[in-house]
C-alpha atoms as one frame of an Amber mdcrd trajectory, in Angstrom:
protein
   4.938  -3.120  17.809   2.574  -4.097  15.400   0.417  -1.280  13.638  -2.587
  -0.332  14.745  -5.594   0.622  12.328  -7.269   3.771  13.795  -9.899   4.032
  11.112 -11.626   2.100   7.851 -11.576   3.703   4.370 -14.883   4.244   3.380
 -15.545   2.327   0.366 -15.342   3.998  -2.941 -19.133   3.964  -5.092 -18.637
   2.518  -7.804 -18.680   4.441 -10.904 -21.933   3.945 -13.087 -23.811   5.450
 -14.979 -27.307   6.885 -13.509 -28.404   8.413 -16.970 -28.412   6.201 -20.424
 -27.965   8.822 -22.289 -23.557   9.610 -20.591 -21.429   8.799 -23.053 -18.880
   6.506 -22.075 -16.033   9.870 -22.348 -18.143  11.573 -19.646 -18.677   8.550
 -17.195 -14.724   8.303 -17.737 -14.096  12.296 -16.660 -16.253  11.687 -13.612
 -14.392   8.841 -12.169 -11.241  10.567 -12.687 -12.390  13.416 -11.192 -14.333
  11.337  -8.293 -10.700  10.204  -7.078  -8.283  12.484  -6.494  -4.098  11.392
  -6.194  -4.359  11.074  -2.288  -7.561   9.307  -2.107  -6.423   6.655  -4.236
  -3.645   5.475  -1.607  -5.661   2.537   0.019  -3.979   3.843   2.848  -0.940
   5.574   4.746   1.913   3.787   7.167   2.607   6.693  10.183   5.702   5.896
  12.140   4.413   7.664  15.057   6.459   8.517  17.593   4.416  11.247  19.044
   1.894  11.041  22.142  -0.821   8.393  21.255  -3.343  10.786  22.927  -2.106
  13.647  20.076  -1.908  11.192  17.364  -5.162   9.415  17.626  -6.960  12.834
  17.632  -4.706  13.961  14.345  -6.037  10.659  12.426  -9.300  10.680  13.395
  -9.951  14.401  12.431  -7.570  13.298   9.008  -9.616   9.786   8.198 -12.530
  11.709   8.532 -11.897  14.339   6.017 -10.106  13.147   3.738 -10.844   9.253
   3.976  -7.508   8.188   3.968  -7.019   5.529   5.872  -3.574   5.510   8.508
  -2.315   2.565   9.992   0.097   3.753  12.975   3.724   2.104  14.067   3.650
   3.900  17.169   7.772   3.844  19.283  10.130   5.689  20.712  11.736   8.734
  18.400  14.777   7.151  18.936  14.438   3.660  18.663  11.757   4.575  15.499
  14.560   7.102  13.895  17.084   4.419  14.197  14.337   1.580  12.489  14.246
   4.043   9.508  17.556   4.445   9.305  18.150   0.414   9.116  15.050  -0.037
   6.869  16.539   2.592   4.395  14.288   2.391   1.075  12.902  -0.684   2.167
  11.083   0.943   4.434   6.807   0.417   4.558   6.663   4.053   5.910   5.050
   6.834   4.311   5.377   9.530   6.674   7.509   9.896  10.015   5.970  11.897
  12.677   7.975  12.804  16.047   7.973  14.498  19.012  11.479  16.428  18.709
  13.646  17.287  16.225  16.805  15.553  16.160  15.176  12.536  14.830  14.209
  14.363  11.808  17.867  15.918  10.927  19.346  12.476  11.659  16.332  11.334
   8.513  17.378  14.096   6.557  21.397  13.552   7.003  20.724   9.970   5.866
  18.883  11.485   2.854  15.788   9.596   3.362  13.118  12.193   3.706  11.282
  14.313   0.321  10.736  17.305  -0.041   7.801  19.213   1.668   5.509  20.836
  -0.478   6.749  24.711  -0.265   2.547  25.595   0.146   2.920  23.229   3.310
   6.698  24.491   4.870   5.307  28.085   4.296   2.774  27.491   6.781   5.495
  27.591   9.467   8.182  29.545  10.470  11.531  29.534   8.786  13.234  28.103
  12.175  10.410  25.619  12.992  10.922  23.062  10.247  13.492  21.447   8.183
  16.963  23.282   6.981  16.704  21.512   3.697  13.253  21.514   3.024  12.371
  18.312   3.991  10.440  18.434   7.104   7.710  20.594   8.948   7.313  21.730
  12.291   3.926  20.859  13.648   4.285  21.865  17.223   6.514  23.487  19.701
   6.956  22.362  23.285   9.299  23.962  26.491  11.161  22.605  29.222  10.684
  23.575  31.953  11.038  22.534  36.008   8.376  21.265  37.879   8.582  21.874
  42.041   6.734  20.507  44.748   5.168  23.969  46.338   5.229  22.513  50.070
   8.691  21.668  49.755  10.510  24.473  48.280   9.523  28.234  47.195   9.511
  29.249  43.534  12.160  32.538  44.483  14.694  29.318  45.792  14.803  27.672
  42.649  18.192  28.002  40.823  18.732  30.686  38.247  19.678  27.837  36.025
  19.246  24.811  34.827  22.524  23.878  34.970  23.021  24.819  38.617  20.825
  21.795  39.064  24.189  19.780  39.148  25.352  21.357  41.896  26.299  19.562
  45.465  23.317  21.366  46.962  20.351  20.128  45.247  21.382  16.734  45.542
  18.499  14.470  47.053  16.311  16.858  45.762  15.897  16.353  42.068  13.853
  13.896  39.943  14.976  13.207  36.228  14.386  10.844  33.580  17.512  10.890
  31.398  16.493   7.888  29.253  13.492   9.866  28.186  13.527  10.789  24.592
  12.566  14.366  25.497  16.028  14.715  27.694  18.314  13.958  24.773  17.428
  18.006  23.209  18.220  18.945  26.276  21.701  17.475  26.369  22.052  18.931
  22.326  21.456  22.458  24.086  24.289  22.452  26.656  26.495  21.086  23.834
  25.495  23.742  21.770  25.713  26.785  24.367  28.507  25.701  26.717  30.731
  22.523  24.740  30.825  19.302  25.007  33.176  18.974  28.075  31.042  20.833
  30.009  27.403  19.261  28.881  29.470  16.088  30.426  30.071  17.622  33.809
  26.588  18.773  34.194  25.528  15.313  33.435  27.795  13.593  36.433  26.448
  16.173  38.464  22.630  15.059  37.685  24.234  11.332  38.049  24.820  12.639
  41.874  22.104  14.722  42.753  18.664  13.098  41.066  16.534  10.111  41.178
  16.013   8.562  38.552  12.985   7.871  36.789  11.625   6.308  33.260   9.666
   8.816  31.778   8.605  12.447  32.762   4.958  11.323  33.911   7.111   9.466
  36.630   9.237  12.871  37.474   5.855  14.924  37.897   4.304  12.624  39.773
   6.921  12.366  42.135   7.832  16.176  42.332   3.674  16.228  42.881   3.791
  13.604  45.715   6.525  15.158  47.415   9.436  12.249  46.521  11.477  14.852
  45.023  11.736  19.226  45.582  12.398  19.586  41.867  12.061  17.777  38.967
  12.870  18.475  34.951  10.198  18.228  32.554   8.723  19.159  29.414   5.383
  21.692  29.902   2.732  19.120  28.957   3.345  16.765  31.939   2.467  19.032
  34.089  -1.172  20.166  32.826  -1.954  16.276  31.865  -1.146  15.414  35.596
  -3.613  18.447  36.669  -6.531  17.201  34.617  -6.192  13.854  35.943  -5.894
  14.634  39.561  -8.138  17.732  39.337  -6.333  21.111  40.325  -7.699  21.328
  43.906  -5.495  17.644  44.720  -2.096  19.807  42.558   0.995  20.007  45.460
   3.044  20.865  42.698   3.728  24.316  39.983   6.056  24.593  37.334   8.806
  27.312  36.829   9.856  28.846  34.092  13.603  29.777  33.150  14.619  32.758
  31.516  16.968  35.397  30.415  17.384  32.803  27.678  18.462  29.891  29.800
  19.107  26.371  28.441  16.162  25.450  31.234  14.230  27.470  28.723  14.976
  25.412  25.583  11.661  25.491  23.070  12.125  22.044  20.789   9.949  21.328
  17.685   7.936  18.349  16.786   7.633  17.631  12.915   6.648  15.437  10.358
   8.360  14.176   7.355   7.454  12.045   4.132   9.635   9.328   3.163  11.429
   9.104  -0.037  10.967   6.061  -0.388   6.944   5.587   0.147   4.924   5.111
  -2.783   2.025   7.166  -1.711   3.939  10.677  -2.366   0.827  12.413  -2.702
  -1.002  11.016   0.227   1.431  11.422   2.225   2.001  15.133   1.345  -1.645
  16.062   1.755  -1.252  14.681   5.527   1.649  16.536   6.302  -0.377  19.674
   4.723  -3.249  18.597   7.201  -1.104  18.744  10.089  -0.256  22.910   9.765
  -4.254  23.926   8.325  -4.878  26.565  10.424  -7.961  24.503  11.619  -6.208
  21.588  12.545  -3.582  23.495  15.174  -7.015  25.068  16.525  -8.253  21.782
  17.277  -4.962  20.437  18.682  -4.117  24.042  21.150  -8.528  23.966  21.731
  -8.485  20.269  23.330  -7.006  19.525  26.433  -4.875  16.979  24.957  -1.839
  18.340  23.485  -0.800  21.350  25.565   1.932  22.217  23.323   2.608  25.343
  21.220   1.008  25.613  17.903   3.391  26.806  15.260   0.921  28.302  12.585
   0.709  32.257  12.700  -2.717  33.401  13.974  -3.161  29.952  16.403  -3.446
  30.840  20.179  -2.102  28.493  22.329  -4.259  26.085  25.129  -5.584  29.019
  27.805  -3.486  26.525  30.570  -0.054  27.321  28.524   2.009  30.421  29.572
   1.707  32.669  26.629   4.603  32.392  24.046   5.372  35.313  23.601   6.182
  35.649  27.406   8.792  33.019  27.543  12.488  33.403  26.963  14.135  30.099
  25.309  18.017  30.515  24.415  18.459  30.934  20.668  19.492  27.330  19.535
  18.771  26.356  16.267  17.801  23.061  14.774  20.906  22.871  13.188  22.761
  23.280  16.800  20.500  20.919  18.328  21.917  18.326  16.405  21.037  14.441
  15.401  20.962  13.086  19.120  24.096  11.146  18.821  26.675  12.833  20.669
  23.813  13.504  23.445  23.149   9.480  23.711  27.293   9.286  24.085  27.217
  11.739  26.851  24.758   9.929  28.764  26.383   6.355  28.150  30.063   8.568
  29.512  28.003   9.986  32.633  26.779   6.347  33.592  22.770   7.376  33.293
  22.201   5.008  30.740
């Protein structure tokens, strides 16, 4: 996909002198000081692999502060993760910016990401960004199960997400296991209950589900009634109720807990490439991203509808509080690179 240039760099004024009598040493100070590092990247390279809606509101609000302009190579955070990977230091990105994290610690196991300014990883929680300091957490999203409220009653829904893969719920489950979102989900089991198991509970979902591309085709069919159940991340579900208006909803979403894998919270980041040669520009987005008054914006709009991850932020009014949900405690770490999750899927015949 080509890139996509959201806005124009405003053009410098040119630095002259409106006073005969500056010396040629002060006109000199005040064009140093009228550009700082950042500004003087003509622009940025975002390998975005986040939702457009999210990212077009980020670069705006960034452009317009800061002037920088961002051109956007918007994919997949797989198929952009593996790009990277191939491009090595050839690479024309500055920054990498995804929706999970396995993406990231795949980056950083290559040793292809800087450091994050410790300012900018302070703004975060210890758990919500990069092990070795080289990626930030920008937001936080869980999964959870979407069900069709005509069909089936929230108190019948499984204690578990992995009862899902059980002979009983078959022809009545939506999932979309070719989604990048899915593949955390996969990391979790592996993580909690082994690998041999995370396959079973895959050939079960082979059995029982219909299969979709995306999760914006699992809500909408939980929502129309083509499937009882469906697994999601939380987003999907408030995006579809804006669009059909909340009156026209046949459809709610459950939340697991007790620390269920159902329940798994997954963080989106941002990282800087090594080998970009706008360091500082691409540092001062990456700051951008976790300002206090940038997660406002994101968790104000109804846009994102994921967690903000900088202390003080309250999350969209639509969101179930955070501190009332109960994700199993999986690190980053455990999550893993998405690797073994992709092999699991190709074993289980979904993809």
């Amino acid at each position: 996909m080509l890139p996509r240039r959201h806005a124009l760099l405003p053009s410098l004024l040119g630095c002259r002198s409106t006073s005969r009598s500056l010396t040629l040493a002060a006109m000199t100070a005040i064009c140093l000081m009228a550009v700082s590092p950042a500004a003087q990247a003509a622009s940025l390279t975002l390998y975005a692999a986040q939702h457009e809606q999210t990212v077009d509101m980020l670069i705006k609000a960034f452009t317009g502060e800061t002037g920088i302009e961002v051109e956007i190579h918007a994919g997949e955070p797989p198929e952009l993760a593996s790009q990277l990977v191939k491009e090595g230091a050839a690479s024309p990105a500055d920054v990498f910016f995804t929706a999970n994290s396995p993406e990231l610690m795949l980056l950083s196991e290559k040793k292809l990401l800087a450091n994050v300014s410790p300012m900018t990883l302070a703004s975060v929680p210890a758990q919500d960004r990069g092990p070795a300091g080289d990626w930030v957490g920008v937001l936080a999203r869980e999964n959870v199960l979407a069900f069709n409220t005509s069909m089936i009653q929230e108190a019948a829904l499984p204690a578990s997400l992995l009862d899902l893969a059980k002979p009983e719920w078959k022809g009545k489950l939506a999932i979309a296991p070719t989604d990048a979102d899915f593949l955390p989900l996969i990391g979790a089991v592996v993580a909690l209950k082994g690998k041999s198991a995370a396959l079973d509970w895959l050939k079960g979902l082979k059995e029982n589900a219909a299969i979709f591309d995306d999760n914006e085709g699992v809500v909408a069919a939980v929502d129309r009634g083509a499937a009882a159940v469906g697994i999601i991340n939380n987003y999907y579900w408030p995006r579809l109720r804006l669009e059909k208006g909340a009156d026209n909803m046949h459809s709610a979403i459950h939340h697991f807990g007790s620390g269920d894998v159902g329940a798994l919270m997954n963080v989106s980041g941002a990282a800087v490439l090594k080998s970009s040669p706008n360091q500082d520009a691409a540092q001062t987005f990456l700051a951008f991203l976790v300002k206090k008054s940038t997660q406002e914006m994101l968790s104000k709009t109804d846009v994102t509808f994921e967690y903000p991850l900088v202390a003080g932020v309250s999350a969209n009014p639509m969101l179930k509080p955070i501190d009332q949900l109960h994700p199993p405690q999986i690190s980053i770490q455990q999550l893993g690179d998405d690797r073994e999750a992709a092999q699991l899927l190709r074993e289980a015949g979904l993809i």
